[in-house]
Backbone as CSV, one residue per row, in Angstrom:
resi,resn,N_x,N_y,N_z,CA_x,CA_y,CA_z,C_x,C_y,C_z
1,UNK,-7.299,-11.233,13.957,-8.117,-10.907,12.798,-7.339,-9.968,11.874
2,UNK,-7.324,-10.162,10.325,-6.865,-9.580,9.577,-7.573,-8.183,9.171
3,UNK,-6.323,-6.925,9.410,-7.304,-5.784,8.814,-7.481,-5.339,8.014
4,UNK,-8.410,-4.942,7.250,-8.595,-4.875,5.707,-8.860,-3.504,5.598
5,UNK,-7.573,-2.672,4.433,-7.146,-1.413,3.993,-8.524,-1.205,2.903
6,UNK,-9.160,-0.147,3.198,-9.736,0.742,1.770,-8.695,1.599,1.291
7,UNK,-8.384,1.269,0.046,-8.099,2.509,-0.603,-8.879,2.924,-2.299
8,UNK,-8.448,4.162,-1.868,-9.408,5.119,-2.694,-8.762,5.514,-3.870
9,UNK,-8.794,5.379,-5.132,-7.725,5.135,-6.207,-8.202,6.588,-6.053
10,UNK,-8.729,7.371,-6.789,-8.728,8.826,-6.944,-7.848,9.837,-5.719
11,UNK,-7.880,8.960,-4.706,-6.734,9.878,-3.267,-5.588,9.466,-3.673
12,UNK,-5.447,8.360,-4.223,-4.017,7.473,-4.582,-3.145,8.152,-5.324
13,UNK,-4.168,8.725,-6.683,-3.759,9.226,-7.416,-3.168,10.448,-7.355
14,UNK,-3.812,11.296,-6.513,-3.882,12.644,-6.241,-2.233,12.883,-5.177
15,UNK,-2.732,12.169,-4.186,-1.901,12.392,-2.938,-0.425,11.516,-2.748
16,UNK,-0.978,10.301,-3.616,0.306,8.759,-3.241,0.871,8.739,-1.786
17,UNK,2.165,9.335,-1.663,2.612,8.487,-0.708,1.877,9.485,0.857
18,UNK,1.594,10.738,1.229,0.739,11.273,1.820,-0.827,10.491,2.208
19,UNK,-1.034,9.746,1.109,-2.669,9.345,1.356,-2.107,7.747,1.969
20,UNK,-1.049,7.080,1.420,-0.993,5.784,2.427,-0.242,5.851,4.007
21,UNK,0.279,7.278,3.571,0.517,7.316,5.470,-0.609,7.625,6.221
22,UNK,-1.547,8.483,5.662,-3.003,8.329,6.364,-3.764,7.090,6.982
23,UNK,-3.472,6.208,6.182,-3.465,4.478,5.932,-2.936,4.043,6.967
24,UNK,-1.817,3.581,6.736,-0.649,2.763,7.233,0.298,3.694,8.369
25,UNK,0.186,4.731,8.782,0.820,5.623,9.754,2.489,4.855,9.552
26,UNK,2.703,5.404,8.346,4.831,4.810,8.519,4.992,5.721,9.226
27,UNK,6.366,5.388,9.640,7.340,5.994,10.421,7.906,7.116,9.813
28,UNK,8.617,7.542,11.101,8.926,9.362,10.503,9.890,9.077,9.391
29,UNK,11.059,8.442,9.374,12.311,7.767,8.167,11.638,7.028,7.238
30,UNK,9.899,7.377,6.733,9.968,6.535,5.748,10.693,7.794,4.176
31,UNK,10.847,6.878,3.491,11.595,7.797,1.962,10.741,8.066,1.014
32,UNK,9.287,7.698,1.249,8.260,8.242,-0.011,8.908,7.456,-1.273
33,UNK,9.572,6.216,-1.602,9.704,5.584,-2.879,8.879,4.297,-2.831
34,UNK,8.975,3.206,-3.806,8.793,1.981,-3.660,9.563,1.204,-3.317
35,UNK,10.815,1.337,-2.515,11.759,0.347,-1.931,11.373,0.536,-0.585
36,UNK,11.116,1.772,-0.523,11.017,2.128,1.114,9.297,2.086,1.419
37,UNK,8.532,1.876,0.503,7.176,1.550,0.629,7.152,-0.246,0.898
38,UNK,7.995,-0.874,0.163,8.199,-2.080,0.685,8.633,-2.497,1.544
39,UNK,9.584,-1.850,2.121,10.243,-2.067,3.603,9.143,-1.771,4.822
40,UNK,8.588,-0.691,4.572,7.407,-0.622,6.183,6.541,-1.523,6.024
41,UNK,5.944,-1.984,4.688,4.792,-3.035,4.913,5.333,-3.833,5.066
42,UNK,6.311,-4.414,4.654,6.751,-5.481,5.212,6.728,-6.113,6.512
43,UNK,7.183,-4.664,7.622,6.975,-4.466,9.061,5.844,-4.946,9.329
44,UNK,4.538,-4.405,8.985,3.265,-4.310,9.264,2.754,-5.999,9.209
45,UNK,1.989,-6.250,10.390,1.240,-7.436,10.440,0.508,-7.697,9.261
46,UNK,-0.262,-8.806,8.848,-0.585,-9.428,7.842,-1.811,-8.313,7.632
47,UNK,-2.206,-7.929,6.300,-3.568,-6.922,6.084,-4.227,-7.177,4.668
48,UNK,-5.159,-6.737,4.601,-5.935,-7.356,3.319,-6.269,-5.832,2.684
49,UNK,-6.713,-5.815,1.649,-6.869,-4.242,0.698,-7.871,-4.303,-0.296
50,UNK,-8.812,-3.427,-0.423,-10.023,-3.301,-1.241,-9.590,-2.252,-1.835
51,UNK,-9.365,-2.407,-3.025,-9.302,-1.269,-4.088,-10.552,-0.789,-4.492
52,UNK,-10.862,0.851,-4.641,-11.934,1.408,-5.556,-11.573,1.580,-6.635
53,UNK,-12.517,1.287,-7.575,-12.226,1.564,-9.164,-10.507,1.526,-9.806
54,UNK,-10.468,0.384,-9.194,-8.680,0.421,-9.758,-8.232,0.642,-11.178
55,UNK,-9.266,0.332,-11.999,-9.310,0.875,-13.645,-8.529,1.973,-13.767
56,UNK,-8.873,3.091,-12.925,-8.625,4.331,-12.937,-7.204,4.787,-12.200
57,UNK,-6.611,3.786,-12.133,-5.130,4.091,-11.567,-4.556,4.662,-12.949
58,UNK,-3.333,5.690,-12.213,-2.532,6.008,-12.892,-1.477,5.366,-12.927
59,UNK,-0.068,5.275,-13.751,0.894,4.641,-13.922,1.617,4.261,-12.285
60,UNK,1.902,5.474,-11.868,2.281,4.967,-10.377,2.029,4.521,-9.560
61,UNK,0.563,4.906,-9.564,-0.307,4.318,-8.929,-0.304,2.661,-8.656
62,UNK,-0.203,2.436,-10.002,-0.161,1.110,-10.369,1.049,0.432,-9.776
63,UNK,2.477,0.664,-9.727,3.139,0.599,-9.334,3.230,0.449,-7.423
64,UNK,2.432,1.270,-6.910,2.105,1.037,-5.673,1.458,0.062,-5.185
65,UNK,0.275,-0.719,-6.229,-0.333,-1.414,-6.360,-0.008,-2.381,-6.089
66,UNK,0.863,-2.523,-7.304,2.118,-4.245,-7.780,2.696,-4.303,-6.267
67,UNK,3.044,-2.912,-5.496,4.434,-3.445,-4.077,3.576,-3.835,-3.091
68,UNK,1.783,-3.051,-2.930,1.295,-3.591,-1.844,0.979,-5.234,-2.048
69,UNK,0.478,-5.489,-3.238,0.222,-6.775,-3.572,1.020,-7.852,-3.311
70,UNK,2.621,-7.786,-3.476,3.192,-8.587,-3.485,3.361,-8.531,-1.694
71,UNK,3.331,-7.376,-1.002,3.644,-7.616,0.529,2.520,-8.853,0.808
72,UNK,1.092,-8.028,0.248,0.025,-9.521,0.917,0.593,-10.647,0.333
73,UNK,0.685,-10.423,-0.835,1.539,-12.683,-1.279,2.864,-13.146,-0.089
74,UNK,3.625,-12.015,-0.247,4.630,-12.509,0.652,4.371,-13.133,2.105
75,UNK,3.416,-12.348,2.817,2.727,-12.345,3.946,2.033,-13.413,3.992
76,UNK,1.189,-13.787,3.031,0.252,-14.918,2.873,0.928,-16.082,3.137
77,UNK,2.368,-16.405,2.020,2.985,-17.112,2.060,3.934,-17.522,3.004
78,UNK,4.626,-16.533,4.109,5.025,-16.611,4.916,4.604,-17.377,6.234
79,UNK,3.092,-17.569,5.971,2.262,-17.622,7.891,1.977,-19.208,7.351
């Protein structure tokens, strides 16, 4: 069964890469960027994600957005 991530755009915003290790528990060597945010999900078994009020993302936010998104396409497409 696929597990499906809440995230909370206002923690997103606030916290970023702190609030998706709460999430996703990366590893101690993760680098806090978006190359290295793409590399652990990548790791991670197939997962699904409910955004709150995504309107309200900020620029980076958004950006975090675009890398988790494309892991689920990749993932999708992969199985």
């Amino acid at each position: 069964m696929m597990k499906i991530i809440e995230i909370d755009i206002k923690r997103l915003n606030e916290d970023k890469y702190d609030y998706l290790n709460e999430l996703f528990s990366f590893p101690e060597y993760f680098g806090n960027n978006l190359d290295a945010l793409y590399d652990v999900l990548s790791e991670k078994e197939s997962f699904g994600v409910i955004y709150s009020d995504i309107t309200k993302a900020d620029d980076y936010s958004k950006r975090i957005i675009k890398v988790i998104n494309m892991i689920i396409r990749d993932n999708y497409l992969s199985e």
